[in-house]
C-alpha positions as CSV (number, residue, x, y, z in Angstrom):
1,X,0.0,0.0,0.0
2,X,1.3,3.3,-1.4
3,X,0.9,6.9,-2.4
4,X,0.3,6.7,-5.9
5,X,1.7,9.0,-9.2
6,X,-1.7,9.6,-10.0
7,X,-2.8,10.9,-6.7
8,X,0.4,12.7,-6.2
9,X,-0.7,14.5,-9.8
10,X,-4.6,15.0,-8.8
11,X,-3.3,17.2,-5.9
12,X,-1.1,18.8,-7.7
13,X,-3.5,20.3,-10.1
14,X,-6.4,20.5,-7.6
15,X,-4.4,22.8,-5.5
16,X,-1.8,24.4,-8.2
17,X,1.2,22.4,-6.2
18,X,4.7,23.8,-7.5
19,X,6.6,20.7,-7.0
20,X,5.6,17.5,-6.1
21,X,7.8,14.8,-5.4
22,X,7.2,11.0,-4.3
23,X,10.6,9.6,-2.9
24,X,10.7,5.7,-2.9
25,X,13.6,6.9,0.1
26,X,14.7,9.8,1.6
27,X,16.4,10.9,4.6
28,X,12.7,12.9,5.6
29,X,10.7,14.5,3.6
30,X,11.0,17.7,6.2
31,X,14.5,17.9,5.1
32,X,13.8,18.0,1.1
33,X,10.8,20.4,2.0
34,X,13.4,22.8,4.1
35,X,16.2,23.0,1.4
36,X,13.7,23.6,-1.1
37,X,12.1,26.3,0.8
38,X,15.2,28.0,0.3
39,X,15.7,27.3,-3.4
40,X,12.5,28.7,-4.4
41,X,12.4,32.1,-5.9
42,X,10.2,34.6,-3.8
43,X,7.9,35.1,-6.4
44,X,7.1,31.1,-6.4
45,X,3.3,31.2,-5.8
46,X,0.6,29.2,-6.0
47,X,-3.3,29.6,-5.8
48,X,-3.6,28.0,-2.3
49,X,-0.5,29.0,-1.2
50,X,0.9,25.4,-1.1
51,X,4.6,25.3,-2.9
52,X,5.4,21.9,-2.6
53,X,3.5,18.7,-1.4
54,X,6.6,15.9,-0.6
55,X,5.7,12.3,-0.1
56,X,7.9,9.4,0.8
57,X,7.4,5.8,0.9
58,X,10.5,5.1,3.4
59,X,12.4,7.4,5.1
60,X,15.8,7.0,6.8
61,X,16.0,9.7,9.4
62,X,12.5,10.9,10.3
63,X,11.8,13.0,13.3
64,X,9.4,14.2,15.5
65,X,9.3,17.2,18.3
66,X,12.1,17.2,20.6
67,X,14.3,15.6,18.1
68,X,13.0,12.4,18.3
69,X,13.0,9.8,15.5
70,X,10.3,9.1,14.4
71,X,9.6,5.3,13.8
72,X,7.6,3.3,10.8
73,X,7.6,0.2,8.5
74,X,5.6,0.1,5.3
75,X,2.1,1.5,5.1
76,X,2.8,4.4,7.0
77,X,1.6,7.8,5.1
78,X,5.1,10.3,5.5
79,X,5.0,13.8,3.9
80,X,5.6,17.7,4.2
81,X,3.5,20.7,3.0
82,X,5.4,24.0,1.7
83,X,3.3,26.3,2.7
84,X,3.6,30.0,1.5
85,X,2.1,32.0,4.4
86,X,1.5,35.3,3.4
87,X,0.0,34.0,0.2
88,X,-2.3,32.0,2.7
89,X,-2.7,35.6,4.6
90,X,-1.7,33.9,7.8
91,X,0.0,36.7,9.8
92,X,3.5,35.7,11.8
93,X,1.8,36.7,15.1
94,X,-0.5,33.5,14.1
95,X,2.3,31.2,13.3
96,X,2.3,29.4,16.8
97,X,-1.7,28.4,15.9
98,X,0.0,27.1,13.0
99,X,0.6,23.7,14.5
100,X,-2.2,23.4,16.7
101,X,-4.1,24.0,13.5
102,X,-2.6,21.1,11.7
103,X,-3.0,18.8,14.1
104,X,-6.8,19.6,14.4
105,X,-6.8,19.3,10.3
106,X,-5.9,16.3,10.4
107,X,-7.6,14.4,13.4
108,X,-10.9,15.8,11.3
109,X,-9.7,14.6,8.5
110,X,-8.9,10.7,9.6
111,X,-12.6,11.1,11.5
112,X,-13.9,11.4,7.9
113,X,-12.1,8.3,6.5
114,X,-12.6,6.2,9.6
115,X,-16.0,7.1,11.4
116,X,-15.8,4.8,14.2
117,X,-12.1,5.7,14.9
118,X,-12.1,7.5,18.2
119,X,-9.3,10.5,17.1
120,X,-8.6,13.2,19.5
121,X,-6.0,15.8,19.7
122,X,-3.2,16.2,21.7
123,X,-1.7,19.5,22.4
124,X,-0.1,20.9,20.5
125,X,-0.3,18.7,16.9
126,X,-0.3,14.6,18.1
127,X,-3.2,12.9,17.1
128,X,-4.3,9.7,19.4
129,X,-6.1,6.9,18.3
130,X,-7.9,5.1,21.3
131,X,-5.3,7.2,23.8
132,X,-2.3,5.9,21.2
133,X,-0.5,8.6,19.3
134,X,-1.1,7.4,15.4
135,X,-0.2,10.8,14.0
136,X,3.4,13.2,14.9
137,X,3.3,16.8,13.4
138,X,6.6,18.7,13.0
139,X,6.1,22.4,11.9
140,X,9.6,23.9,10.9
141,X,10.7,27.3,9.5
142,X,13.0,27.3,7.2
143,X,15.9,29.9,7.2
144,X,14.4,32.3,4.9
145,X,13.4,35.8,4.7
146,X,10.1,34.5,2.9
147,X,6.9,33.5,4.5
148,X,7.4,29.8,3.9
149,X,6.6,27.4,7.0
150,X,7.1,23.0,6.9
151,X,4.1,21.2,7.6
152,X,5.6,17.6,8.5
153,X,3.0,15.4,8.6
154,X,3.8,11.2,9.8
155,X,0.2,8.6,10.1
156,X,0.0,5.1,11.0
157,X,-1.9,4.0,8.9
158,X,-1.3,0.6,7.1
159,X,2.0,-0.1,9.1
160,X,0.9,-2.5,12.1
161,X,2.3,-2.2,15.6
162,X,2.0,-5.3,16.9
163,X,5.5,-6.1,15.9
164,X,6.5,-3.0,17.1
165,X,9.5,-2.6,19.9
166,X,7.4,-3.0,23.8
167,X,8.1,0.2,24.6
168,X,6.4,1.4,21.4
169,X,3.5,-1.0,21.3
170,X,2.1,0.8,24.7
171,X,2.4,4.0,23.3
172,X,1.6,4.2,19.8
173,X,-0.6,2.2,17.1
174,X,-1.9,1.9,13.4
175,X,-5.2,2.5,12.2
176,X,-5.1,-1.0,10.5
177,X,-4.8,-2.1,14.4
178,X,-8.4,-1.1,14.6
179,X,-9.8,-1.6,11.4
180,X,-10.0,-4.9,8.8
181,X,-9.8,-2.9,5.9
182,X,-7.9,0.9,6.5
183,X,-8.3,3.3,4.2
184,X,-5.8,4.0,1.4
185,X,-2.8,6.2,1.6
186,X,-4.3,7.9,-1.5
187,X,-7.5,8.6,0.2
188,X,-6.0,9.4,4.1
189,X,-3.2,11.9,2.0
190,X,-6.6,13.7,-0.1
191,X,-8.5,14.0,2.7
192,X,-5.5,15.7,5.4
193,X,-4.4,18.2,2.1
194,X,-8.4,19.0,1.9
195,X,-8.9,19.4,5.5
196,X,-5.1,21.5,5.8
197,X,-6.4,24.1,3.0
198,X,-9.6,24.5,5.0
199,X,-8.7,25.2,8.3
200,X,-5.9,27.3,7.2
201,X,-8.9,29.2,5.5
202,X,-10.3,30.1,8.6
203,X,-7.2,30.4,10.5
204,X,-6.4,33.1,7.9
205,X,-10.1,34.9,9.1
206,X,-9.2,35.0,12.7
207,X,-7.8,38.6,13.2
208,X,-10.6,40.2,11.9
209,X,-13.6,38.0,12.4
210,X,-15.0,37.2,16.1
211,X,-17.0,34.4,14.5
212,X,-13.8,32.7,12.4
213,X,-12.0,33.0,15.6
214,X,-15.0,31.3,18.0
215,X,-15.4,28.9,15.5
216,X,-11.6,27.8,15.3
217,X,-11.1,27.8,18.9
218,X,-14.4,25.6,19.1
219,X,-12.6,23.2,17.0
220,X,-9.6,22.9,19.0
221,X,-12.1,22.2,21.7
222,X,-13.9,20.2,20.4
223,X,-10.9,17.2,19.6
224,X,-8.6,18.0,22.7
225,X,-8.0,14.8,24.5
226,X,-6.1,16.4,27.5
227,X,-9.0,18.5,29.3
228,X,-10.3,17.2,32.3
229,X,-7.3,14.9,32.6
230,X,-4.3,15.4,35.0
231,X,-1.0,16.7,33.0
232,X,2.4,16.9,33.1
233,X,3.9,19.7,31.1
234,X,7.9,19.6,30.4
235,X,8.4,23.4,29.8
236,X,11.6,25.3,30.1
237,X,13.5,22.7,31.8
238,X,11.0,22.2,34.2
239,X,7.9,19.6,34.6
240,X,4.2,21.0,35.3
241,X,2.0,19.1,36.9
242,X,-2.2,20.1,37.0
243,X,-5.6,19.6,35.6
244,X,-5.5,20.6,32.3
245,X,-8.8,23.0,31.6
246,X,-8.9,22.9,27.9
247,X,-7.0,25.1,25.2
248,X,-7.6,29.2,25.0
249,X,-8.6,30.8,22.4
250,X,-4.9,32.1,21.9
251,X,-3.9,28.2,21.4
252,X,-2.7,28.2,25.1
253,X,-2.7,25.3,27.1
254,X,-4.3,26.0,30.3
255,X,-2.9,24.0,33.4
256,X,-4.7,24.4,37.2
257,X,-2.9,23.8,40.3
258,X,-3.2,25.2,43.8
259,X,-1.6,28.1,43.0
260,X,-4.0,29.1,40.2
261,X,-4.5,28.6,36.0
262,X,-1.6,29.5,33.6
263,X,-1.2,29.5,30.3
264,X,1.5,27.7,28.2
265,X,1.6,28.3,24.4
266,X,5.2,25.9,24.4
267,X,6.1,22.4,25.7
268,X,5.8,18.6,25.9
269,X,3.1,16.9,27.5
270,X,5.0,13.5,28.9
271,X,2.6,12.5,31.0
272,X,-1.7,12.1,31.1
273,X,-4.1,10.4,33.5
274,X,-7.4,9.7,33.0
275,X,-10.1,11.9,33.6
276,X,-10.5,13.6,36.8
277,X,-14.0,15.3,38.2
């Protein structure tokens, strides 16, 4: 099971994709995605703002957050978006809602292709499957003058865990883990690029409409698996430990303990409970 030519040139004209490129290996496709950024002229452009859409069927150093490799077999769905955006009219000040964006994109997205999957989303960009992680987002900027931001988007979706290492299996699964028949990469990889362009519609919308703003936050509301759970937050060399109330309308995480309800807009959740009254 594999991302298709075909599908890789439907996108492409569907969305008026600079480059496209489907790697049978690469190192990851964040890193092709980063050195292109650069390369591109700064008058590349592109209806929806998307410059390049890079997909690989193996990769040899893929990473997640925090530096961490990221690990898959065959059947997992591995690719970046390019995206230009000030063509996309995404403000920097907006940036950091960037990722938590994403990550809400695509949760909504694998809900469409698998109805009876129970996705939620963790703060900032994971995406859990049954309280698993099946999805890693990495957001990178590339060192350009230009606009351009890396949308680095790994799903398990045909690449079973049960033959994963232990002290995977207890952490992360496969949407073939909990379904017969998953859905094609072609169809998961449409449906994430459809859902992407969407929300990054409204995300646009946000600094000057109340109701595009209400309804985004909503959204990241609505898919958060954290609130009402007990948390621990690594964050500046320090661990947090609270009731996690739900996400602002900023994209802060909000954390209660004794000493009151603070906001944290950076960080790694290492640790949830279940839920708590």
């Amino acid at each position: 099971m594999q991302v298709t030519d075909r599908m890789l040139a439907t996108l492409r004209e569907r969305y008026t994709i600079l480059e496209t490129a489907l790697y049978d290996e690469t190192t990851s496709t964040n890193d092709q995605a980063l050195t292109l950024a650069t390369a591109l002229p700064s008058d590349a452009s592109s209806e929806h703002g998307i410059l390049a859409l890079l997909v690989a069927h193996r990769q040899t150093a893929g990473r997640g957050r925090r530096h961490r490799e990221w690990w898959s077999t065959p059947g997992a769905l591995m690719f970046s978006v390019l995206i230009d955006m000030d063509q996309r009219q995404i403000p920097r000040n907006v940036w950091p809602q960037a990722s938590l964006t994403t990550g809400m994109a695509v949760t909504r997205a694998l809900r469409q292709v698998d109805p009876q999957g129970n996705f939620q989303l963790k703060w900032p960009n994971d995406v859990y499957l049954s309280e698993k992680k099946v999805c890693g987002i990495l957001i990178e900027a590339p060192p350009t003058p230009h606009a351009r931001l890396v949308l680095g988007i790994g799903i398990n979706v045909a690449n079973s865990f049960q033959h994963a290492p232990p002290e995977l299996l207890e952490l992360a699964t496969a949407m073939v883990d909990h379904s017969h028949k998953p859905p094609s990469l072609d169809v998961v990889l449409a449906a994430v690029l459809a859902e992407i362009d969407n929300q990054f519609i409204l995300l646009s919308q946000t600094q000057d409409d109340a109701t595009a703003a209400a309804l985004l936050w909503q959204r990241w509301q609505e898919w958060c698996l954290l609130e009402n759970r007990t948390v621990t937050l690594a964050h500046e060399g320090r661990e947090i430990h609270g009731r996690c109330d739900g996400i602002d309308r900023d994209g802060a995480l909000l954390i209660s303990s004794p000493t009151g309800t603070e906001r944290y807009f950076a960080g790694s959740i290492v640790n949830f409970s279940d839920y708590v009254e």
